[in-house]
Each structure stands twice: as structure tokens, then as C-alpha cells.
C-alpha positions as CSV (number, residue, x, y, z in Angstrom):
1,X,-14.3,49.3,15.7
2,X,-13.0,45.6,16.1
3,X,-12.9,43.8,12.8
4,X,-12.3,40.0,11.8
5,X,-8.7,41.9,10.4
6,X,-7.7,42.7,13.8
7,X,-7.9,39.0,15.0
8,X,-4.5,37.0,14.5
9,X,-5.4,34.5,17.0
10,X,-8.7,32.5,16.6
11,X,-8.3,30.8,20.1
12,X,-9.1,34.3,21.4
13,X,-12.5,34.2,22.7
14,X,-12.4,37.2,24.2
15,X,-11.5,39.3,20.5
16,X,-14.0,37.2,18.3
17,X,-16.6,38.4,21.2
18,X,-15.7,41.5,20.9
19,X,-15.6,42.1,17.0
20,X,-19.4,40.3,17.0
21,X,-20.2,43.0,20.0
22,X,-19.0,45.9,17.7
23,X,-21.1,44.5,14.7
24,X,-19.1,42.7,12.6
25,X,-20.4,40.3,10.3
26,X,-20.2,36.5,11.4
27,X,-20.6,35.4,7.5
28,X,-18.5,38.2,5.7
29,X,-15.7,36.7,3.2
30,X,-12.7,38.8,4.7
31,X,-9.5,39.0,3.1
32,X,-11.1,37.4,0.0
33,X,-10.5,33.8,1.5
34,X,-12.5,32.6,4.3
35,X,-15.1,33.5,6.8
36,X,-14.5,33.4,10.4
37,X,-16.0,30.5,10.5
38,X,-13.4,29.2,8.4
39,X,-10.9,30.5,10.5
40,X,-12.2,29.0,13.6
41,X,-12.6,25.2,11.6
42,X,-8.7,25.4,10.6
43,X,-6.9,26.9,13.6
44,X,-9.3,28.3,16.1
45,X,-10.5,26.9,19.7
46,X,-13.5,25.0,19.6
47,X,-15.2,27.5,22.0
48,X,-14.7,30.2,19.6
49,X,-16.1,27.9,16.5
50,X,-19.1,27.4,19.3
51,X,-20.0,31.6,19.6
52,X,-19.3,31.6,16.4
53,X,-22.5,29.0,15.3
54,X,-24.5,30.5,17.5
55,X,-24.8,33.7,15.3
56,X,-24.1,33.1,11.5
57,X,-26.3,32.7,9.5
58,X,-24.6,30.4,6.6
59,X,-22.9,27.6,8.3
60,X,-22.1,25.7,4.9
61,X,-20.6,28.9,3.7
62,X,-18.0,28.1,1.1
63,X,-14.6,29.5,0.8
64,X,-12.6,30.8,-1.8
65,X,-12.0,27.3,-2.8
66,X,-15.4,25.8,-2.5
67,X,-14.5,24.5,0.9
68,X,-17.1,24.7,4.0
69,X,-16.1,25.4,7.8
70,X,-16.7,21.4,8.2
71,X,-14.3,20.6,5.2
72,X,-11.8,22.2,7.0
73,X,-12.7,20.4,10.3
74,X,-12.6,17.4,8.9
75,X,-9.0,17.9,7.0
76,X,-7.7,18.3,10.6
77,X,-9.4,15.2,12.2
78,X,-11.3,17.2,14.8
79,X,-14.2,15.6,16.0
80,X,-14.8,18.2,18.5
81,X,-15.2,20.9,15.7
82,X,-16.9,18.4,13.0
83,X,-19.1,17.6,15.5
84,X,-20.7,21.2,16.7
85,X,-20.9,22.0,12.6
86,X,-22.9,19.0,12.1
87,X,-25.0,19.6,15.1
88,X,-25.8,23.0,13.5
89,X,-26.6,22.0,10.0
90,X,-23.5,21.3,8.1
91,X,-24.0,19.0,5.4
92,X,-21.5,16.3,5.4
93,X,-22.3,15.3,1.6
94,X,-22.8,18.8,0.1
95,X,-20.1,18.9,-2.7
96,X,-18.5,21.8,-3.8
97,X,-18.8,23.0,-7.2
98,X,-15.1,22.6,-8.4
99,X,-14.9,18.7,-7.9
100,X,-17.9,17.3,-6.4
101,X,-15.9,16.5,-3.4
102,X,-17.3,16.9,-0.3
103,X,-16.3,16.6,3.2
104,X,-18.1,13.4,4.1
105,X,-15.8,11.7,1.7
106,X,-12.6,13.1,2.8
107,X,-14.2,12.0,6.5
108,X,-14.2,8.2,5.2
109,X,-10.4,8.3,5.6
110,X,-10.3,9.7,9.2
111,X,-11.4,8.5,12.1
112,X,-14.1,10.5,11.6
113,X,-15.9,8.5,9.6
114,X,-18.6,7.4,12.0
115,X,-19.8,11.3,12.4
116,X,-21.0,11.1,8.4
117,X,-21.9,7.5,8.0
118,X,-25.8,8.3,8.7
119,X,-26.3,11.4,7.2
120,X,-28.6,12.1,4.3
121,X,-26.6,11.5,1.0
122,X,-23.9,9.3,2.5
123,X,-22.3,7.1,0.1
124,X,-19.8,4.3,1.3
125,X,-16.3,3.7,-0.3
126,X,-16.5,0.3,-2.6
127,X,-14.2,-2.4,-1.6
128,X,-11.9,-1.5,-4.2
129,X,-11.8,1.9,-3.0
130,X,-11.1,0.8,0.6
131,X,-8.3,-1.9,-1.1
132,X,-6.8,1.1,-3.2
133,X,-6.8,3.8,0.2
134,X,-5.7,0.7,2.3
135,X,-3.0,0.3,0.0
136,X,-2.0,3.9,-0.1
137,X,-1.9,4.1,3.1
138,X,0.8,1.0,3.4
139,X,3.7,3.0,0.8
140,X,3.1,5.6,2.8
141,X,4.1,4.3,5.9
142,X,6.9,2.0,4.5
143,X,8.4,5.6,3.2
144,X,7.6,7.3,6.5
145,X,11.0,5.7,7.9
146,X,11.3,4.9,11.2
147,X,8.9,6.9,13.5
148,X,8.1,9.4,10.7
149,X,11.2,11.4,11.6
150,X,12.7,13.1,8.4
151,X,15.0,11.0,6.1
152,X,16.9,13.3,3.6
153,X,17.3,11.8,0.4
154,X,17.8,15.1,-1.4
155,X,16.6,14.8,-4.7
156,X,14.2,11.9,-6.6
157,X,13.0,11.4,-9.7
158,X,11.3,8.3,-10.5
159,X,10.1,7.3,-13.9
160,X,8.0,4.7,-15.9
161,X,9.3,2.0,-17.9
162,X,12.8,3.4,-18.4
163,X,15.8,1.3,-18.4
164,X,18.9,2.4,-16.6
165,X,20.8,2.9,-20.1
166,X,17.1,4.4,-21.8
167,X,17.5,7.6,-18.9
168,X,21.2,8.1,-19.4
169,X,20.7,8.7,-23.0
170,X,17.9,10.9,-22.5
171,X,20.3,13.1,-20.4
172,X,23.3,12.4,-22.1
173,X,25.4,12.5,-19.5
174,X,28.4,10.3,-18.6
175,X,28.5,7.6,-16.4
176,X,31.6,7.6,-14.0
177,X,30.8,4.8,-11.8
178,X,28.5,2.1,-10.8
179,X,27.8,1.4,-7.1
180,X,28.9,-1.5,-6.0
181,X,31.3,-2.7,-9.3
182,X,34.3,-3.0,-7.6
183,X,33.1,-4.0,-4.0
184,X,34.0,-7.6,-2.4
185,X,30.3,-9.0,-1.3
186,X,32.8,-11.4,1.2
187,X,33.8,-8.4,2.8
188,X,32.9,-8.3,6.8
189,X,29.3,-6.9,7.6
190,X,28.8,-3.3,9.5
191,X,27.5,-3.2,12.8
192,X,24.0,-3.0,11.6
193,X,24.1,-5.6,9.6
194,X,24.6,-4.4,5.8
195,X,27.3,-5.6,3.7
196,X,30.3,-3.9,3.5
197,X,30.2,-1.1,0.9
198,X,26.8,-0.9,0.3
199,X,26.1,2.3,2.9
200,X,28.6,4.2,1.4
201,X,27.0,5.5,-2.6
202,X,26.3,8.8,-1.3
203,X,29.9,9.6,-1.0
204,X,30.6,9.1,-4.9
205,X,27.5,11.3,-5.5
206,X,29.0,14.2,-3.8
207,X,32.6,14.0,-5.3
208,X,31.8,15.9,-7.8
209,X,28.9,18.6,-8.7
210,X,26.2,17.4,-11.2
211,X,26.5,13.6,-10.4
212,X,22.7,11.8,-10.3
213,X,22.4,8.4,-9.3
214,X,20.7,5.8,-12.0
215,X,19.0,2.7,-10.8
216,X,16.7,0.1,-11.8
217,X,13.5,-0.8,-10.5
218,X,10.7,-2.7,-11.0
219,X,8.7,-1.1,-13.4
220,X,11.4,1.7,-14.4
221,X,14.4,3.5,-12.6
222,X,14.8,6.0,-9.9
223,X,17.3,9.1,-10.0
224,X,18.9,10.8,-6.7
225,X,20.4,13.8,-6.8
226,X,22.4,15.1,-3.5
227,X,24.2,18.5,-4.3
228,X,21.6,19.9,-6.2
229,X,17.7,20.3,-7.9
230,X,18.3,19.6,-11.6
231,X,16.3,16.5,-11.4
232,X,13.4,18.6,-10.2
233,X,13.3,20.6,-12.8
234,X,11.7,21.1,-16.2
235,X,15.4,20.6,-18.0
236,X,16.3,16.9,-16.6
237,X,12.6,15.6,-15.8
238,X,10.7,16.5,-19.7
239,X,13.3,14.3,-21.6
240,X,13.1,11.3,-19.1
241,X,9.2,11.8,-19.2
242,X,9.4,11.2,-23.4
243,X,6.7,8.8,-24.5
244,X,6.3,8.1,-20.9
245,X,6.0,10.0,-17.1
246,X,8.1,11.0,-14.6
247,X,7.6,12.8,-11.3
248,X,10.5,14.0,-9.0
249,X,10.1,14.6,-5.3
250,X,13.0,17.0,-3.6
251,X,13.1,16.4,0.1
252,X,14.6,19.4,2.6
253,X,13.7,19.8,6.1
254,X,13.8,23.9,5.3
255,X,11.1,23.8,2.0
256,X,7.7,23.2,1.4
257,X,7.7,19.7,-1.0
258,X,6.3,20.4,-4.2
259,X,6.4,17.4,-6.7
260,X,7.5,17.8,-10.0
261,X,5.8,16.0,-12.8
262,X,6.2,15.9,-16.3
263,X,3.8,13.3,-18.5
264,X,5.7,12.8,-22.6
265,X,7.6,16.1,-22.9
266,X,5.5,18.2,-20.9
267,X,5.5,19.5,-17.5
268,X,1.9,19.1,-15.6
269,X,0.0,20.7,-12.6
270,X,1.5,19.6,-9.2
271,X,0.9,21.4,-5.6
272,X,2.6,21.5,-2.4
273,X,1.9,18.0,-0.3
274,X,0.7,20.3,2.7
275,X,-2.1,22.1,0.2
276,X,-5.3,20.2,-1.2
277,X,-5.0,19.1,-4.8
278,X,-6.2,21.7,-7.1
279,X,-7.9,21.4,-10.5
280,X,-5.1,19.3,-12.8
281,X,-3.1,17.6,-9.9
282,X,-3.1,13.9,-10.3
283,X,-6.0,12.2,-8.6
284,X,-3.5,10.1,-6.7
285,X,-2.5,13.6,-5.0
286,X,-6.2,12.8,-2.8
287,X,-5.5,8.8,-2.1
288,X,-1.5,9.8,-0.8
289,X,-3.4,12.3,1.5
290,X,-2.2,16.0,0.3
291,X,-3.6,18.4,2.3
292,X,-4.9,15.8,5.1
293,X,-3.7,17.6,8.1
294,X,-4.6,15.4,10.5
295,X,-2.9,12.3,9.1
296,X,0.3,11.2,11.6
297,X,2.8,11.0,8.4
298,X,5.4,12.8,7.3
299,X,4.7,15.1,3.8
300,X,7.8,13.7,2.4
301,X,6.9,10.1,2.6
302,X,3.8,10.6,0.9
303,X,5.3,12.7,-1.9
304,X,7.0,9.7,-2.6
305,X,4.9,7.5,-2.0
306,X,2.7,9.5,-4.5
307,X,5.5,9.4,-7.3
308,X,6.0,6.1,-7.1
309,X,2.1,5.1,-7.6
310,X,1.9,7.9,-10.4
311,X,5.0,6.3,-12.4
312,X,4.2,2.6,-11.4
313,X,7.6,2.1,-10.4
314,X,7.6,-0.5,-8.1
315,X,9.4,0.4,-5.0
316,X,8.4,0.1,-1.6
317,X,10.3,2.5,0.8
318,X,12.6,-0.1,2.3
319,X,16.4,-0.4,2.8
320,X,18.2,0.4,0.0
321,X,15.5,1.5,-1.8
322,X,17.6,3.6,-3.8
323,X,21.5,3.6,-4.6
324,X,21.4,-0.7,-4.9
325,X,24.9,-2.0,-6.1
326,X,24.4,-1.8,-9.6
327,X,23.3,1.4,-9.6
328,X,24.9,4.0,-12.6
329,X,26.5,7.4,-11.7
330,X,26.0,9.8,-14.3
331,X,27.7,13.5,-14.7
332,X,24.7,15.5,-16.0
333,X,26.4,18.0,-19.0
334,X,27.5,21.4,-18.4
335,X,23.9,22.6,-19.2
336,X,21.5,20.7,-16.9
337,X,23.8,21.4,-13.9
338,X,22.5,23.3,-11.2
């Protein structure tokens, strides 16, 4: 007998047909997570989401997570789907148990925001919600880089109302140099236009293991860490977060990004940039778009643009964001090296 177990691939119209043919259950929970419905919303065909419908029974069905088949639809921006599950019932403002969220007010921040406008129960963002999303929106993309492509900044922490001096002596570590001290601002410019010298900081953060970069910002500093994670980690980021908080983002083509966040001492819930918050994430984990699939920007950039809204520290993505002239290097002790 064909089971929803047997099916890897839910653009295959042919095996959902023939698991409903053998008798198996449009609405059962399988695998303790989702219903095939489910399935079909995240990563099947539209035709097989369409068979589907035209059998189960429980189209607002939630998952493990209190999500419907139309959350999911709506996470990934598909009309096509979002569409058919509305046309057969799904409640665009039903809001699951967890949160009260629902999927019409994820949909207000897609382009999908037309298909729930009308539906019983709407309720439309206030202008300082649209401000606050609009506003989102903008750190993200000045973070994104140039056409979203990856930018590898290794390892950042940012944190609130710190001076440069203030994080040092949290870590007591050394500082052996500061970017920029010795360079000549006269010198001839680089072929894309910076100033000599200022390109260069990585190179004195990678003479030498255990070196983080200090710098001031607006509202507190940021730390960058090349050659290794310790500013990610519970050892560097809950004495910088003293009194105050910090969140660190570490950026690698090869991992999932997972902030880091630790609020007076204390490290705090966080989860992966690709997931949906969860119970105890910051709220600003929804407005930078975590788990918003169908959203054209990279994870990274709104990680950081995420930390940087969390800790108030007032940097905007741009050139030379981080490692300004200025700038401390410190040697992290012994201890707090990776």
C-alpha cells in the first residue's frame, strides 16, 4: 500500500494519486509534522495542492507548529497556492493558538496582500506599522550588498551603548593596533575610489589568532571577528551584554545563520534566519522577515539588519560599515579564543 511516507517529491501527481487511490488519509498528521496538505503548500506543485483540496476534509488543518496549508503558501509568496486554499475555505485571519499570528498578517508584507484584504476579520497594518516594516525593509536592503550576492564579514557582534574602551574591558583583552593610526589620509586613492589604507583592516585581523575588531558606532560599537566564532558565543557576547544587549551575527556561505543574543548577562532564545520565530525570539525576528521565504534577500543581510535594530546601534550597511580608521584591535585572552 502507498503511504504519504513513500512520497519524497510532492510535484509528483501521479504518487499523491496513487497513495489517495490506495486509501490513504488526505488529513492524517504524518511524521508528527504536517499533513499532506502541508507538504503540497511548502514544496509541492500546485496541481498536486489542487487533488489534494478536492478530498480533505480539514483545509485549515494546523501543523505541528500551529501553522495552516495557507500559512505556508503565503510564507512562500505563492499566489497560485494561496489562491486555490482560499477558494476552498482557508481562513486568511484564523490565528493559531501559539501567537495569535495568522497568515493574513504575514500576507500584508507580500505581494499577496490583495488576496486577504477583503476577507472576514481583516485587520490593516496602522501607519506606524507600515513606517516600522517600510523601514525594516530599507536596513535590509542597504545590508543586502550589491545584488544580494553573499558578503563574508565572518563574525559580528554588535552592542548597545558600549564605548570602544567600555567592550575592551569587558573582554580584557589587549589592544594591538588601531586601523588607520599610522596611515597618511594624503596618500593617492585606489582605483575604486577609497583612500589609501582604509581597504586593508582585515589583513591586521588575521595576523594573528584571536584578534576582534572594536569600533564605534552610533549608539554603541560593533565587533568583527575573521579567524574564528568566539564573538558568537556565550563566553565573549554575556560580558559585553552587562547592563545592556548584544546580539552577534556569524556569516558563512556553508552554515545556517543563527543569531546570537545575550540581554544583561544572559544568553536569550534566537532561531535560524531561514525558520519562523519561535516562542522567546525577539519580535523584531518577524519585521526583518525570518522565515519569509519568498522575500528576494539574502538571510545574512537581514540577520544583521536584525541585530542592529535589536541593539539600536545605528549602522546602515554601507561602505565601511565596519573596520572605520579608528577602529581598536584587540587580542581576546587565552581563554575566549576559539
Amino acid at each position: 500500500m502507498t503511504d504519504w511516507h513513500d512520497i519524497h517529491d510532492w510535484t509528483d501527481l501521479r504518487a499523491v494519486c496513487a497513495a489517495l487511490a490506495s486509501g490513504a488519509d488526505p488529513d492524517r498528521i504524518f511524521g508528527g509534522h504536517m499533513a499532506p496538505l502541508h507538504s503540497a503548500a511548502c514544496s509541492g506543485s500546485a496541481e498536486v495542492l489542487a487533488e489534494l483540496l478536492t478530498v480533505a476534509r480539514e483545509v485549515d488543518q494546523p501543523d505541528e507548529a500551529g501553522r495552516t496549508p495557507l500559512w505556508h503558501a503565503v510564507r512562500n509568496w505563492d499566489r497560485e497556492k494561496a489562491s486555490a486554499l482560499i477558494a476552498a475555505g482557508a481562513d486568511p485571519w484564523r490565528p493559531r493558538e501559539a501567537d495569535g499570528r495568522c497568515p493574513g498578517e504575514l500576507a500584508w508584507w507580500t505581494p499577496l496582500a490583495d488576496l486577504v484584504a477583503g476577507a472576514p476579520g481583516a485587520r490593516e497594518p496602522s501607519p506606524e506599522e507600515r513606517a516600522a516594516q517600510r523601514a525594516a525593509d530599507e536596513l535590509i536592503a542597504a545590508f543586502d550588498g550589491e545584488g544580494g550576492e553573499y558578503q563574508d564579514w565572518g563574525c559580528v557582534a554588535f552592542v548597545a551603548g558600549r564605548s570602544v574602551p567600555e567592550a575592551v574591558a569587558a573582554l580584557g583583552g589587549d589592544i594591538v593596533a588601531t586601523i588607520g593610526e599610522d596611515e597618511d589620509e594624503d596618500e593617492h586613492e585606489h582605483e575604486d575610489g577609497e583612500e589609501g589604507g582604509e581597504a586593508d583592516y582585515a589583513d591586521v585581523l588575521l595576523e594573528e589568532e584571536g584578534r576582534v575588531l572594536v569600533g564605534a558606532a552610533p549608539g554603541g560599537v560593533v565587533l568583527q571577528q575573521f579567524d574564528g566564532i568566539a564573538i558568537h558565543g556565550e563566553e565573549v557576547l554575556a560580558p559585553l551584554s552587562r547592563d545592556t544587549v548584544a546580539v552577534s551575527v556569524f556569516d558563512h556561505p556553508d552554515a545556517f545563520i543563527h543569531p546570537s543574543i545575550a540581554r544583561d548577562g544572559a544568553m536569550c532564545s534566537s532561531g535560524e534566519v531561514m525558520l519562523d520565530p519561535e516562542q522567546g525570539d525577539p519580535e523584531e525576528a518577524w519585521r526583518y522577515r525570518f522565515g519569509d521565504g519568498g522575500h528576494p534577500s539574502g538571510w545574512t543581510a537581514r540577520a544583521l539588519a536584525m541585530a542592529a535594530a535589536v541593539t539600536g546601534v545605528a549602522v546602515d550597511g554601507g561602505p565601511r560599515w565596519i573596520g572605520r580608521p579608528g577602529s581598536s584591535v584587540i587580542l581576546l585572552p587565552e581563554p575566549l579564543r576559539d
